[in-house]
N, CA and C atoms as an extended XYZ file, in Angstrom:
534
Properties=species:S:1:pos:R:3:atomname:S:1:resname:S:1:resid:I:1 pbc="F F F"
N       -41.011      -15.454       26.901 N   UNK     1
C       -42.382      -15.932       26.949 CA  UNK     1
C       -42.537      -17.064       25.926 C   UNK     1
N       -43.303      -17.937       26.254 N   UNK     2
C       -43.348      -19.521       25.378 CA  UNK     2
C       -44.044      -18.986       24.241 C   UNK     2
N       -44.558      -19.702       22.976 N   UNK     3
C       -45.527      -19.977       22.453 CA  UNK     3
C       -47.152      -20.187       23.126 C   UNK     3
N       -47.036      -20.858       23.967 N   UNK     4
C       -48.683      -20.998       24.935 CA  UNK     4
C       -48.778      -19.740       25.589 C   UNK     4
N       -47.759      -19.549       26.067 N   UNK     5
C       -48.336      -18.309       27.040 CA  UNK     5
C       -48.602      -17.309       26.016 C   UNK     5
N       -48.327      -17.110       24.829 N   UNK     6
C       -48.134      -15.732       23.861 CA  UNK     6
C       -49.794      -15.902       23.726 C   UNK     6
N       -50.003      -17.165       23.408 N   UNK     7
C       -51.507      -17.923       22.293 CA  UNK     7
C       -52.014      -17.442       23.888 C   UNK     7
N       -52.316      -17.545       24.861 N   UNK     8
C       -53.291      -18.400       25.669 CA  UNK     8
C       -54.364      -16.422       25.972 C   UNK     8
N       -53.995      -15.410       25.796 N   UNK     9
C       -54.795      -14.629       25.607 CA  UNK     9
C       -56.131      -15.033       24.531 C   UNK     9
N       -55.616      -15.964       23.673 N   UNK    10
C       -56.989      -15.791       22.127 CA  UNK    10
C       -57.499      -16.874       23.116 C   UNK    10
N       -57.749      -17.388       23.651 N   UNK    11
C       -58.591      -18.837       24.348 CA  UNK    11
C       -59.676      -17.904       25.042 C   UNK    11
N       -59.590      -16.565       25.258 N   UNK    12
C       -60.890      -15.808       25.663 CA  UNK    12
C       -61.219      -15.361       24.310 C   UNK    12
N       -62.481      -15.717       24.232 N   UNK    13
C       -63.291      -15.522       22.609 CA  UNK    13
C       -64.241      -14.158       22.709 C   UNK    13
N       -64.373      -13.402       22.240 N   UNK    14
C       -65.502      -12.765       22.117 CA  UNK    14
C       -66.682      -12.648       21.335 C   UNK    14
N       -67.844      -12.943       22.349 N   UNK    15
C       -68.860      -13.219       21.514 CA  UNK    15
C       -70.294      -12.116       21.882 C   UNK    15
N       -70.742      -11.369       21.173 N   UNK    16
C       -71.147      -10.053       20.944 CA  UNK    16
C       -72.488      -10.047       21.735 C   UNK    16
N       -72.280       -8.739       22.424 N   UNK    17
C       -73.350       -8.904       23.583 CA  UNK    17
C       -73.116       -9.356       24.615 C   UNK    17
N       -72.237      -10.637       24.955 N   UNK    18
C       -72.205      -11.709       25.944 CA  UNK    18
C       -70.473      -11.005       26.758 C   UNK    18
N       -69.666      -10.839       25.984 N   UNK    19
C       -68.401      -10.597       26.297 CA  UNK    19
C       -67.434      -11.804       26.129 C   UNK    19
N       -66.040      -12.034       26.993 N   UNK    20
C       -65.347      -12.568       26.523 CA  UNK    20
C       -65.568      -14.060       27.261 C   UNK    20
N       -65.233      -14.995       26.541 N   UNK    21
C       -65.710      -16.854       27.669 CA  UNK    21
C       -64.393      -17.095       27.042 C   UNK    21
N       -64.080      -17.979       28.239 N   UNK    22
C       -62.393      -18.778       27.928 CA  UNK    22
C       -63.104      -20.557       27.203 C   UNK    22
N       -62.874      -20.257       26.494 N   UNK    23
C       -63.016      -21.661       25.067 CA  UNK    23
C       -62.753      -23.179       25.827 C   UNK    23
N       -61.557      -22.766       27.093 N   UNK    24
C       -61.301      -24.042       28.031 CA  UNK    24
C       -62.391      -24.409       28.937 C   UNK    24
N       -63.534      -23.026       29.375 N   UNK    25
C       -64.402      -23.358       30.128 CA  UNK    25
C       -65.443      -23.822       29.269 C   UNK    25
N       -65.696      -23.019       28.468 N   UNK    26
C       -66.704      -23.319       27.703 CA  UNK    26
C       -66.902      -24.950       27.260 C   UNK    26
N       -66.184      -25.673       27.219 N   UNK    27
C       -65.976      -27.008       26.764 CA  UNK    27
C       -66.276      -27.812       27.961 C   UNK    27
N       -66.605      -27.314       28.897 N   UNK    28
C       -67.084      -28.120       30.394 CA  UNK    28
C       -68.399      -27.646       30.495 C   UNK    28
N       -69.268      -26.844       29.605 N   UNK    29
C       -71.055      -26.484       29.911 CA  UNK    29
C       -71.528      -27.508       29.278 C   UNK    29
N       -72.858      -27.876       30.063 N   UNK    30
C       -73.890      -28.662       29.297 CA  UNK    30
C       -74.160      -28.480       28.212 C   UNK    30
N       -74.382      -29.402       27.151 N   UNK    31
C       -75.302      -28.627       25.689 CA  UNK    31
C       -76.294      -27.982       25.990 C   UNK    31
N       -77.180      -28.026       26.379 N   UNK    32
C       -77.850      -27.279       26.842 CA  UNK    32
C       -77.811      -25.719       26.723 C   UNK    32
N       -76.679      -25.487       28.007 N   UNK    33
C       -76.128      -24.032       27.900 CA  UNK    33
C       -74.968      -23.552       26.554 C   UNK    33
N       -74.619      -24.513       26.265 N   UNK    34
C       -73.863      -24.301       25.214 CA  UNK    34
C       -74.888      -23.770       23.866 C   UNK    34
N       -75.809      -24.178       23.766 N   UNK    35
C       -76.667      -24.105       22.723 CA  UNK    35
C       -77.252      -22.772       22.776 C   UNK    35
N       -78.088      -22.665       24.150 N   UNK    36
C       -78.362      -21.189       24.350 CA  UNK    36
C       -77.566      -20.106       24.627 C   UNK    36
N       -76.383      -20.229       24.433 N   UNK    37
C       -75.359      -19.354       24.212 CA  UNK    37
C       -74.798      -18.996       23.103 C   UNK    37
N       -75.069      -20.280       21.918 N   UNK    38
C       -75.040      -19.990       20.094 CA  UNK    38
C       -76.297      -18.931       20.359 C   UNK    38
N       -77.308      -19.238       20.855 N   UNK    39
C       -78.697      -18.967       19.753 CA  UNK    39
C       -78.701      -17.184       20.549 C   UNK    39
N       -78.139      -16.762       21.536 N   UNK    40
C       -77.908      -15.863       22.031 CA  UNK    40
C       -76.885      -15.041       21.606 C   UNK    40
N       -75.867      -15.507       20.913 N   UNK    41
C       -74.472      -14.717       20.345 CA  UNK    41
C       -75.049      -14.646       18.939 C   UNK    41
N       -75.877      -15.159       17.922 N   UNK    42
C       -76.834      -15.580       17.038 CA  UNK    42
C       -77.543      -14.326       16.848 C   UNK    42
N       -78.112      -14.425       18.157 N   UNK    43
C       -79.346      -13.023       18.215 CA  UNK    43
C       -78.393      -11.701       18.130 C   UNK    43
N       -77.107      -11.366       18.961 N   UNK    44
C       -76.656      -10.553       18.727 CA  UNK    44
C       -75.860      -10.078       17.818 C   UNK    44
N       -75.329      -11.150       17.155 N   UNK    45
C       -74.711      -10.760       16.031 CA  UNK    45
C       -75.409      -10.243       14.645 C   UNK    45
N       -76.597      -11.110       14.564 N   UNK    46
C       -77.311      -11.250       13.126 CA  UNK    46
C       -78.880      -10.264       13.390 C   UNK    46
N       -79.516       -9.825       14.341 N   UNK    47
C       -80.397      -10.137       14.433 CA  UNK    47
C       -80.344       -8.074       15.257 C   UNK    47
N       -79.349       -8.111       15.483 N   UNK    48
C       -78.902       -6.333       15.764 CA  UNK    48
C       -78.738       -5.192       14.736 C   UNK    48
N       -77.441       -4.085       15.639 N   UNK    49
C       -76.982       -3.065       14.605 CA  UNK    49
C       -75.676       -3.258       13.896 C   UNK    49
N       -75.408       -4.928       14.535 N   UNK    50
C       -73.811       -5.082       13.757 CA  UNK    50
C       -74.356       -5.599       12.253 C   UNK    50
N       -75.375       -5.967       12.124 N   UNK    51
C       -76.532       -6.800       10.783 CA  UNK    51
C       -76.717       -5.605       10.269 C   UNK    51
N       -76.616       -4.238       10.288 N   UNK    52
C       -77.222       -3.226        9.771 CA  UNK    52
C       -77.956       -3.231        8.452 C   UNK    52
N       -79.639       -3.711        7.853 N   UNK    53
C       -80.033       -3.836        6.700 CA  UNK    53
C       -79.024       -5.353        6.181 C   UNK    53
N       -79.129       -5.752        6.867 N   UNK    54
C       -78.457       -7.394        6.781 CA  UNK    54
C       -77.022       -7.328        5.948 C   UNK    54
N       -76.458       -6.023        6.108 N   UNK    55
C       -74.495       -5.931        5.088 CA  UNK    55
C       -74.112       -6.823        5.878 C   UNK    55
N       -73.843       -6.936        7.280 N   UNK    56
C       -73.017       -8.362        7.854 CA  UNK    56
C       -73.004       -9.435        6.876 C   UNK    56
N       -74.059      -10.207        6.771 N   UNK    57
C       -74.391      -11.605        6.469 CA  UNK    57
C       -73.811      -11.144        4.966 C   UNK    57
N       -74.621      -10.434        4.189 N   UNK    58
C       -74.804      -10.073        3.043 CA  UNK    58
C       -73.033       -9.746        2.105 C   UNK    58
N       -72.177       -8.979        3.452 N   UNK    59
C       -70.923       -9.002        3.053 CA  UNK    59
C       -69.798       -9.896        3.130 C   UNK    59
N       -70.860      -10.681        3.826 N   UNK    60
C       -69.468      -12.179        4.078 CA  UNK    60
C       -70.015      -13.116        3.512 C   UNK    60
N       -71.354      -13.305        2.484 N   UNK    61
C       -71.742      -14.438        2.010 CA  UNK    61
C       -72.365      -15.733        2.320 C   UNK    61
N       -72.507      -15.165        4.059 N   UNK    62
C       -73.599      -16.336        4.435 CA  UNK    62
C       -74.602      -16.841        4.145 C   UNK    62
N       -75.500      -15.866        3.207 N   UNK    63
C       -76.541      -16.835        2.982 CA  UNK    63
C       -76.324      -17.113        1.139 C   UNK    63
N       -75.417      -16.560        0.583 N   UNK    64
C       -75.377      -16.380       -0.574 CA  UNK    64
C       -74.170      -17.455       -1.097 C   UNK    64
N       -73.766      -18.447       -0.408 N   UNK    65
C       -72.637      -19.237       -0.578 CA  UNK    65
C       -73.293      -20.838       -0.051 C   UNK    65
N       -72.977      -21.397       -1.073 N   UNK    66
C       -73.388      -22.798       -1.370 CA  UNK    66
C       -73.036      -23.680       -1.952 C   UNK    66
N       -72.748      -24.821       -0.771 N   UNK    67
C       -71.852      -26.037       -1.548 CA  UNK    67
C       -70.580      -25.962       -1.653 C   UNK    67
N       -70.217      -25.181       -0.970 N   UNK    68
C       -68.444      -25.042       -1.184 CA  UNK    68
C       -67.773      -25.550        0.289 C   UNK    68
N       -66.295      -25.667        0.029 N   UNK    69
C       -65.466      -26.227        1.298 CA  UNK    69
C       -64.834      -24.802        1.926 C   UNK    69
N       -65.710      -24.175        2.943 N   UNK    70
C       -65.287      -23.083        3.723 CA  UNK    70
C       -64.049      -23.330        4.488 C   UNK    70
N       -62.935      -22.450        5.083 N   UNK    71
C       -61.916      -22.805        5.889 CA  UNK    71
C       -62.067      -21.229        6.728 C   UNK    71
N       -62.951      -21.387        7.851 N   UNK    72
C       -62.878      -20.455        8.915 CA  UNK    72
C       -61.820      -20.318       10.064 C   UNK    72
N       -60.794      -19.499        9.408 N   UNK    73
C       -58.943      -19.272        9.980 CA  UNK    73
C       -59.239      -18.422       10.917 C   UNK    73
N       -59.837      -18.776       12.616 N   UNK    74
C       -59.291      -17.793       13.916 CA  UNK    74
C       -60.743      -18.088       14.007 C   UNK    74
N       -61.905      -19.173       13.712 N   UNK    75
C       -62.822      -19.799       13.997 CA  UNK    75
C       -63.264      -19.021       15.475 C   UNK    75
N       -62.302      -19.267       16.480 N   UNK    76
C       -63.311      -18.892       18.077 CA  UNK    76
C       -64.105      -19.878       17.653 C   UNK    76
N       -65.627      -19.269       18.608 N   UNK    77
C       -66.338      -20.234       18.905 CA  UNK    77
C       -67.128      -21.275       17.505 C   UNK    77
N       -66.846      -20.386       16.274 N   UNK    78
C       -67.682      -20.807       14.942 CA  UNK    78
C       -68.854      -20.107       15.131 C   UNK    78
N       -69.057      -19.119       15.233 N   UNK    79
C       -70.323      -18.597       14.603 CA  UNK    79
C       -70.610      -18.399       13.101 C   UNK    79
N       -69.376      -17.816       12.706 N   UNK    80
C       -69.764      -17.765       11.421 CA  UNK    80
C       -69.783      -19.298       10.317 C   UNK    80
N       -68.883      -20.368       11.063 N   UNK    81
C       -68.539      -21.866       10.766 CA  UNK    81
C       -70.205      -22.168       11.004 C   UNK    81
N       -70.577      -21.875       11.164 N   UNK    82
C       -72.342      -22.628       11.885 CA  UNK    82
C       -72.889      -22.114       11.244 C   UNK    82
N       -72.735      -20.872       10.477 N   UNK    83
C       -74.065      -19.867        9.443 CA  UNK    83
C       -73.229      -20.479        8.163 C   UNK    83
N       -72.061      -20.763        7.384 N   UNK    84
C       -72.151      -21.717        6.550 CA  UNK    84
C       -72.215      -22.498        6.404 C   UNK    84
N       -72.202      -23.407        7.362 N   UNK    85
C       -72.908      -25.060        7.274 CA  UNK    85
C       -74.790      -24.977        7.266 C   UNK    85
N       -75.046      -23.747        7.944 N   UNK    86
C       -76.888      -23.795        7.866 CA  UNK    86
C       -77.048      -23.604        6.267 C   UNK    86
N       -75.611      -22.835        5.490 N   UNK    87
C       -76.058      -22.295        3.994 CA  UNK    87
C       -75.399      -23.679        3.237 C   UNK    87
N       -75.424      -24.652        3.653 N   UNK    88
C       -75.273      -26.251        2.889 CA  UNK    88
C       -73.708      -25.840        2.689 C   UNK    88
N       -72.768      -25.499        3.371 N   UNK    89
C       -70.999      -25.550        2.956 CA  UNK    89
C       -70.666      -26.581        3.610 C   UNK    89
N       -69.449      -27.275        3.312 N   UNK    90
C       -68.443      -27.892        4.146 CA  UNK    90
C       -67.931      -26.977        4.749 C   UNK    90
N       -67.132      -27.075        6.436 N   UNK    91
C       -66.474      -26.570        6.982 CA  UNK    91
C       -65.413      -26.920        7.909 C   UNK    91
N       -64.344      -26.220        7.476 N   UNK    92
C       -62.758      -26.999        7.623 CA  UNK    92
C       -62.620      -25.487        9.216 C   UNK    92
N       -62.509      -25.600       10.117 N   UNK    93
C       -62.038      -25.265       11.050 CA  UNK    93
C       -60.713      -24.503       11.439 C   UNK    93
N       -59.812      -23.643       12.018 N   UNK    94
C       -58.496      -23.302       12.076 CA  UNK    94
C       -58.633      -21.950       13.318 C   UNK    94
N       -57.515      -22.364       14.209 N   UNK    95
C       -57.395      -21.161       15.147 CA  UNK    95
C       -56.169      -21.581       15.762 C   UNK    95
N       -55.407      -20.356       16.471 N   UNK    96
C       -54.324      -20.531       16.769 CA  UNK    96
C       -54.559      -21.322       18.432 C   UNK    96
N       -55.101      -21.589       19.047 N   UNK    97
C       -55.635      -21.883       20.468 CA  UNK    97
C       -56.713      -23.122       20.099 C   UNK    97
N       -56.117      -24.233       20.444 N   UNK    98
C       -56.720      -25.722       20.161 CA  UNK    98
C       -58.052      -25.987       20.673 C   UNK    98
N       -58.318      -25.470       22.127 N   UNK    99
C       -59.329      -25.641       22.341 CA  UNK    99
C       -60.653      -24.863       21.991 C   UNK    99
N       -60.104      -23.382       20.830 N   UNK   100
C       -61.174      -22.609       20.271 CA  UNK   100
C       -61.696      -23.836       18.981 C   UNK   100
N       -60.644      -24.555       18.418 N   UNK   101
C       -61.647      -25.417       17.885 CA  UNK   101
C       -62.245      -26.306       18.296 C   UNK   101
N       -61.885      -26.823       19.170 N   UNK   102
C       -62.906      -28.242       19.879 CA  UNK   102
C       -64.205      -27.010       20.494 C   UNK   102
N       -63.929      -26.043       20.370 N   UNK   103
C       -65.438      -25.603       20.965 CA  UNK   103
C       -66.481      -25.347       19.485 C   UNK   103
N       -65.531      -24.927       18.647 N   UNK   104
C       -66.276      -24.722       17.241 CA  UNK   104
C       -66.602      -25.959       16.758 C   UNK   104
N       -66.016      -26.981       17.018 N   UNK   105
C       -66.561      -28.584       16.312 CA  UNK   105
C       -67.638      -28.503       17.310 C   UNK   105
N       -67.466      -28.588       18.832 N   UNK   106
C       -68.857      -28.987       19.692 CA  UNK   106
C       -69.958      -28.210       18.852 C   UNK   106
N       -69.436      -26.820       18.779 N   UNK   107
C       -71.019      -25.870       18.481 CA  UNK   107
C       -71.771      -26.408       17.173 C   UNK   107
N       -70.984      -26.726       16.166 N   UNK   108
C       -71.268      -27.194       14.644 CA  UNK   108
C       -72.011      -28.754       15.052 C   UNK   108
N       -71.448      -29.693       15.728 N   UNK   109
C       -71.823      -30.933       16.216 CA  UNK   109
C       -73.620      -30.363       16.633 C   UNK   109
N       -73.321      -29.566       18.230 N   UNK   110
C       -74.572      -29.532       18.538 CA  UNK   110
C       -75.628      -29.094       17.569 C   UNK   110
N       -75.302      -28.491       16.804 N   UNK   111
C       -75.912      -27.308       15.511 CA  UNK   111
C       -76.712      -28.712       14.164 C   UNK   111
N       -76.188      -29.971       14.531 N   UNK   112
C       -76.183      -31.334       13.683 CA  UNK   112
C       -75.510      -30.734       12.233 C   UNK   112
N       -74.359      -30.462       12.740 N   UNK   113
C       -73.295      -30.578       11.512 CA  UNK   113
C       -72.132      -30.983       11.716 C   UNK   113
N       -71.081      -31.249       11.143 N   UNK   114
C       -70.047      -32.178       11.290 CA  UNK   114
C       -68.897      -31.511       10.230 C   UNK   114
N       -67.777      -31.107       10.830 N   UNK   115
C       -66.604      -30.307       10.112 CA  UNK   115
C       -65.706      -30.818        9.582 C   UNK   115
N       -65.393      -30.229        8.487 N   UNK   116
C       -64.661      -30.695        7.747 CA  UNK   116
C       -63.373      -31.142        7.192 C   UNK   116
N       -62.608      -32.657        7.045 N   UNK   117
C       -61.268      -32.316        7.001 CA  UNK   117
C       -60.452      -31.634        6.343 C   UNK   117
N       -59.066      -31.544        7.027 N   UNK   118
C       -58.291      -30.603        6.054 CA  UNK   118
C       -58.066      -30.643        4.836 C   UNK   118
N       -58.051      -30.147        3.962 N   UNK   119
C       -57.721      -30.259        2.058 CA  UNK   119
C       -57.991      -28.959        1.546 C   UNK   119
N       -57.931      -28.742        0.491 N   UNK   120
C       -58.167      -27.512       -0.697 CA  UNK   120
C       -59.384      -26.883       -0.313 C   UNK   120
N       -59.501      -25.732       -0.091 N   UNK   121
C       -61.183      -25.027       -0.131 CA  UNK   121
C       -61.309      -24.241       -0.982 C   UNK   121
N       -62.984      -23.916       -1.213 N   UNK   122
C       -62.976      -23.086       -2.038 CA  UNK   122
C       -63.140      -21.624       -1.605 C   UNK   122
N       -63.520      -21.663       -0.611 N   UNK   123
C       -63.265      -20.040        0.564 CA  UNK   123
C       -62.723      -19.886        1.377 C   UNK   123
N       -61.347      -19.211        1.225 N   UNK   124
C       -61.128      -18.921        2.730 CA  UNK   124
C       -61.113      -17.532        3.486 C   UNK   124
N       -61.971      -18.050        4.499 N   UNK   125
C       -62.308      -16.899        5.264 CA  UNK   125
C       -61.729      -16.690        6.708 C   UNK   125
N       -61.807      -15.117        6.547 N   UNK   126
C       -60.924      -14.586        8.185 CA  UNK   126
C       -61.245      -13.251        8.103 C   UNK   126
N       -62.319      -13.645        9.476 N   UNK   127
C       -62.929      -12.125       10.178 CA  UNK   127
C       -62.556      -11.585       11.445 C   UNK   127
N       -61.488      -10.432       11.510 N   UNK   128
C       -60.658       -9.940       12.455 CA  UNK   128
C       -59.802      -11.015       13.291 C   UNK   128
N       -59.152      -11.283       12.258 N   UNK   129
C       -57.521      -12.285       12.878 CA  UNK   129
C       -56.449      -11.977       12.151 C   UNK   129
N       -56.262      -11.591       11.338 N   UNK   130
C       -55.132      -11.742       10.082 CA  UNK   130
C       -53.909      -10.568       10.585 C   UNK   130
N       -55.015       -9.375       11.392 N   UNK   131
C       -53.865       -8.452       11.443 CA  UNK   131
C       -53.833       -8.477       12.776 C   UNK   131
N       -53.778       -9.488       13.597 N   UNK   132
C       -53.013       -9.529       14.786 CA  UNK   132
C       -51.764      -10.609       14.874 C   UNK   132
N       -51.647      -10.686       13.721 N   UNK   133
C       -50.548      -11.809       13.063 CA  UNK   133
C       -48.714      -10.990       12.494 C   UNK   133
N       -48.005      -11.339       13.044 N   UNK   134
C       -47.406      -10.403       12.693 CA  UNK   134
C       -46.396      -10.965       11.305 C   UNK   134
N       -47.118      -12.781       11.155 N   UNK   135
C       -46.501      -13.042        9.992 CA  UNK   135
C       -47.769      -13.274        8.838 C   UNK   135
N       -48.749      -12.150        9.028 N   UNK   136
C       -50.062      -11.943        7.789 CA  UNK   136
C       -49.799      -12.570        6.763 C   UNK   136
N       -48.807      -11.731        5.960 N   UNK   137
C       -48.581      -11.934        4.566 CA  UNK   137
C       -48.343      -13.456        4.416 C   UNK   137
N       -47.070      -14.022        4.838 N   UNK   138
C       -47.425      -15.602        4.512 CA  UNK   138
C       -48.393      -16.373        5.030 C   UNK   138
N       -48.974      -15.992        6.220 N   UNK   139
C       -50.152      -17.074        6.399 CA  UNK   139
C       -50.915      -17.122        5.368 C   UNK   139
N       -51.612      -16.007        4.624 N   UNK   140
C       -52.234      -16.058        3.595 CA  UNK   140
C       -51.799      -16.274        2.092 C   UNK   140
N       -50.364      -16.388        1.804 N   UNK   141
C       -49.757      -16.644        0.880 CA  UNK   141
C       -50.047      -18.408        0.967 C   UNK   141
N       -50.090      -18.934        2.266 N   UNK   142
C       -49.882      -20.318        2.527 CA  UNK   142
C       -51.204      -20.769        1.975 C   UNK   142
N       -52.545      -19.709        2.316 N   UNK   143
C       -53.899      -20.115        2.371 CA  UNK   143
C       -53.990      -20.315        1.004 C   UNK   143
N       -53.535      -19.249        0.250 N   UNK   144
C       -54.283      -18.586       -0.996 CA  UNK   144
C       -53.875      -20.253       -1.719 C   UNK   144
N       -52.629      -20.650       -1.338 N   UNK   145
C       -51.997      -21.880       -1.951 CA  UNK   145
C       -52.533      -23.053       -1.977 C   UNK   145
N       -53.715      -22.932       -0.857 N   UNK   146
C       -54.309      -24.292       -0.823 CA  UNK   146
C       -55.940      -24.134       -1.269 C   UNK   146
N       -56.052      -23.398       -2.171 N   UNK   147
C       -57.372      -22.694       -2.376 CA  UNK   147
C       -57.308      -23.827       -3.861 C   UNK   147
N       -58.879      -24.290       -4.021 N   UNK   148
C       -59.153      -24.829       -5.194 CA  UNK   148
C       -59.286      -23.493       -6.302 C   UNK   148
N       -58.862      -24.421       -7.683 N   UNK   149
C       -59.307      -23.710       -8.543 CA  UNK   149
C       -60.184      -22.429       -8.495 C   UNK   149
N       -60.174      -21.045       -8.438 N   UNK   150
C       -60.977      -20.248       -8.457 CA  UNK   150
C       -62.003      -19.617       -7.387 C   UNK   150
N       -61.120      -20.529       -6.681 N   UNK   151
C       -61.751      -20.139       -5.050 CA  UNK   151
C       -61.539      -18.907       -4.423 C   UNK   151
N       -61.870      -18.432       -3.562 N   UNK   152
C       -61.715      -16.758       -2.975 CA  UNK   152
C       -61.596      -16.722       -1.720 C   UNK   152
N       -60.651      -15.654       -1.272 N   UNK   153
C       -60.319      -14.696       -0.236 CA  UNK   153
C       -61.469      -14.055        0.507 C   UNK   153
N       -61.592      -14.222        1.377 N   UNK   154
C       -62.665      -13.496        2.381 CA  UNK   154
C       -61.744      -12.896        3.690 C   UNK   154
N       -61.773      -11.757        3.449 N   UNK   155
C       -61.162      -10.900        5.328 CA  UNK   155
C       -61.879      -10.175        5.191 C   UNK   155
N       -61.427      -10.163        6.585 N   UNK   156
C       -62.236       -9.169        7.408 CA  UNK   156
C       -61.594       -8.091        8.093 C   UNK   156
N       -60.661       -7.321        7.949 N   UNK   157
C       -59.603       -6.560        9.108 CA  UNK   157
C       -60.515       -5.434        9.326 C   UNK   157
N       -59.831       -4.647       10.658 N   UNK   158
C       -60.059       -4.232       11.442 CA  UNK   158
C       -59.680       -3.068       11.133 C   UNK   158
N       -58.801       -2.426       10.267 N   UNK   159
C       -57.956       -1.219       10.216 CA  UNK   159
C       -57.363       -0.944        8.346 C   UNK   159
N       -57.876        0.074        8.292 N   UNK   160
C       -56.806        0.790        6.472 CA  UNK   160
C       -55.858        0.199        6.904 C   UNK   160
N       -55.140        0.481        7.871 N   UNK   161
C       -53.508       -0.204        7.663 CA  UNK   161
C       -53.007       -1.922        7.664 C   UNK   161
N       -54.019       -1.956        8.355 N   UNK   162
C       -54.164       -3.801        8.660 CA  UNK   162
C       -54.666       -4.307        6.909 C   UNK   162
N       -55.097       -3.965        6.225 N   UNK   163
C       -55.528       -4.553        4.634 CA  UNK   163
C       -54.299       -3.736        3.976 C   UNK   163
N       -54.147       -3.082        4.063 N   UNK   164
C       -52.384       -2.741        3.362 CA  UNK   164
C       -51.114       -3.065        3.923 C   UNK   164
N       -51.197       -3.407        5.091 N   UNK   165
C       -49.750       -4.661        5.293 CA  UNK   165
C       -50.288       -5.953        5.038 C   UNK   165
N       -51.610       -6.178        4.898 N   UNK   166
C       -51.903       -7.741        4.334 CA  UNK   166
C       -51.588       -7.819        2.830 C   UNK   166
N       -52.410       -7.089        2.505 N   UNK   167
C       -52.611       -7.358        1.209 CA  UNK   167
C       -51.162       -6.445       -0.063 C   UNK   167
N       -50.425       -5.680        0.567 N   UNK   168
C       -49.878       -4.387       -0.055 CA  UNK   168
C       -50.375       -4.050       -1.178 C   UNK   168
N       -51.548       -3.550       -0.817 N   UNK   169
C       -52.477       -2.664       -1.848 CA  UNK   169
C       -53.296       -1.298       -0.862 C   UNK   169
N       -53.412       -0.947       -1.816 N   UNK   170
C       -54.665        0.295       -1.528 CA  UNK   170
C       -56.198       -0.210       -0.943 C   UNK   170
N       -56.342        0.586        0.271 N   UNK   171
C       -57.925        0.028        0.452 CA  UNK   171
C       -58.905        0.335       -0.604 C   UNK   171
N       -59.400       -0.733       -0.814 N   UNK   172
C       -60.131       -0.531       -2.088 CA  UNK   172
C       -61.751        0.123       -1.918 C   UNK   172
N       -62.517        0.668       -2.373 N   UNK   173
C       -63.668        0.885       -1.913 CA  UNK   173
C       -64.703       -0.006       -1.420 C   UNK   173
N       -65.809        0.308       -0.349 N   UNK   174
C       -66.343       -0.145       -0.124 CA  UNK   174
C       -67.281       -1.501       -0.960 C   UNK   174
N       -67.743       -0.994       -2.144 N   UNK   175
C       -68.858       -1.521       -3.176 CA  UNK   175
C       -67.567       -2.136       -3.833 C   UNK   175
N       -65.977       -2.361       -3.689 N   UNK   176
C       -65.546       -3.090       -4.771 CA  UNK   176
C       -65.403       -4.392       -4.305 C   UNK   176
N       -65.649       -5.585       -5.458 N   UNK   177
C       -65.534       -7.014       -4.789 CA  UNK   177
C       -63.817       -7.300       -5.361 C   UNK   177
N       -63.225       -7.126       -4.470 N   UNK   178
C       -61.589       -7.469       -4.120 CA  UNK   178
C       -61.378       -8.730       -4.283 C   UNK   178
């Protein structure tokens, strides 16, 4: 099996409430529909029971992060790339499936924001991608490397075991900032 064919499963994105859209189609809708399909994946993500007492937002720093050069690694469509550019960040883009970012630049574009080039960030973030990677550890050895001065780690995994083959540590408690 190639490289494309391995990748071309992540080109269906999932976006909550709505289900899965292939990132290749998605890039052929009007703005229009493209827009009401942010403000609809928007409503379900932020605005539900995945927001529970707002820990979503609150645990990934969306509204509490400002002015910094974000790097959203497995992006999809940018939802969360679009809630730190509304919180004044730069945002540097990354996914293994090319056309999940040309859909995350469109959404940020339509959103009147504009993404950011590649260089040093000061966050890098990754919400449920890291442990479907089966080379984790250095991708993030690679990240941590291009992190400015004092900059931070943001994941998101999916599984106790998925943050202890990333990280080889102990899951740490909930309330601890890792």
């Amino acid at each position: 099996m190639s490289v494309l064919e391995q990748r071309l499963p992540w080109n269906f994105i999932p976006a909550d409430g709505i289900g899965y859209v292939n990132s290749e189609d998605f890039l052929t809708w009007p703005d229009g529909v493209v827009l009401h399909f942010i403000r609809t994946f928007e409503t379900h993500r932020y605005q539900s029971w995945r927001n529970f007492n707002n820990l979503w937002r609150s645990t990934l720093g969306l509204d509490s992060t400002h002015g910094k050069r974000v790097k959203d690694f497995g992006c999809g469509f940018g939802i969360e790339a679009l809630q730190f550019a509304k919180s004044g960040n730069e945002v540097l883009l990354s996914d293994i499936f090319p056309s999940n970012v040309q859909a995350a630049e469109r959404v940020l574009r339509l959103s009147g924001y504009t993404p950011a080039p590649d260089g040093p960030v000061d966050v890098f973030y990754s919400n449920g991608v890291l442990h479907h990677s089966p080379q984790m550890r250095e991708l993030l050895e690679k990240e941590v490397a291009n992190l400015n001065p004092g900059g931070e780690v943001r994941l998101l995994l999916y599984s106790d075991r998925a943050w202890i083959l990333t990280t080889a540590t102990r899951v740490p408690p909930i309330e601890d900032d890792v």
